[in-house]
C-alpha positions in Angstrom: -280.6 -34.0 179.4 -279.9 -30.5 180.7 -279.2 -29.8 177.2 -282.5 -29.9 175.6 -284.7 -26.9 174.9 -288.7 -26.5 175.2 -290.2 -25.3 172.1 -293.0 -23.4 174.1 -291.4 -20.2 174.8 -289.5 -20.3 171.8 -290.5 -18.4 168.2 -289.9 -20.2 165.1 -286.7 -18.8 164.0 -285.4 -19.9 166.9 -285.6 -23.4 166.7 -285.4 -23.6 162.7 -286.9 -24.8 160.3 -288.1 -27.8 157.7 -287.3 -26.9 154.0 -289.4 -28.8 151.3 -287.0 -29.9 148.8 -289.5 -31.0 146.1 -289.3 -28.8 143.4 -285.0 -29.8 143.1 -286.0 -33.4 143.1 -288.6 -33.1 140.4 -286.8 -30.7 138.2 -283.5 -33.0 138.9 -285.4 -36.1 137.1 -287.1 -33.9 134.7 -290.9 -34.8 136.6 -293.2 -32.3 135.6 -295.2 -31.4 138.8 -298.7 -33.4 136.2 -297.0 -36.2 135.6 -296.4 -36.3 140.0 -300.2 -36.2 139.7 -300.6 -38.6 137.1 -298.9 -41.1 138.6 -299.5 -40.5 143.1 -303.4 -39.6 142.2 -302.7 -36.5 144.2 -304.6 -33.0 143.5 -302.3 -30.6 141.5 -302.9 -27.7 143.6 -301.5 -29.9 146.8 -298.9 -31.5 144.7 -297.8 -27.5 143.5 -297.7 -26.4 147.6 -295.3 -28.5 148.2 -293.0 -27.7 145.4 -293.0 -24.2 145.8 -292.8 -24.8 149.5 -295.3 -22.1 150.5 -299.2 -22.8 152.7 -297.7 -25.8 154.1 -298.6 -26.2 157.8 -299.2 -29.5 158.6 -297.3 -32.3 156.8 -299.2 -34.9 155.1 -297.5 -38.3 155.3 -299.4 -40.2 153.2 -298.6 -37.5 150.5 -294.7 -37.7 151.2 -294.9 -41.8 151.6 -296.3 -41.6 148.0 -294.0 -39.5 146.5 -291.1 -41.1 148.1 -292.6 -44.5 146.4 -293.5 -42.8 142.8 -289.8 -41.6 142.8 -288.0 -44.4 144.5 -286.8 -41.5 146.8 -285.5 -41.5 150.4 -287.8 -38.6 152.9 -284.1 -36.8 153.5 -284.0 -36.1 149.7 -287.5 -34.1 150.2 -287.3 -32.7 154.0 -284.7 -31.4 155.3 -284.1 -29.7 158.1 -282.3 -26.1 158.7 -280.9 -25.1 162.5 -281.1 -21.6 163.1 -278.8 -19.0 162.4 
């Protein structure tokens, strides 16, 4: 266990980070970022964070759980994390 790292005195960029992969899973399957909202009941403007990847500080399972339903998707095909350089 000597090899494990605390995140507290660590920045960001040191530890990595978690890429939102919506936008290549819609725009793979032709889904319009509306018809997400049509069929999850999720707002557009929360629906649009989360494809562009940007205001996103807190995940929102119950948003990914639905998405990964609507789309028959696995959460790796939407999250994925990036060690750092």
């Amino acid at each position: 266990m000597e090899d494990l790292k605390s995140i507290i005195s660590y920045q960001t960029q040191e530890y990595g980070r978690i890429v939102v992969k919506l936008d290549k899973v819609l725009d793979e399957r032709k889904i319009s970022r509306n018809r997400l909202k049509t069929l999850t009941g999720v707002k557009y403007d929360v629906i649009t964070r989360y494809y562009r990847g940007e205001q996103i500080e807190l995940v929102d399972l119950n948003f990914l759980a639905k998405v990964c339903y609507t789309l028959d998707c696995r959460i790796e095909d939407l999250l994925e994390y990036q060690r750092p350089e």
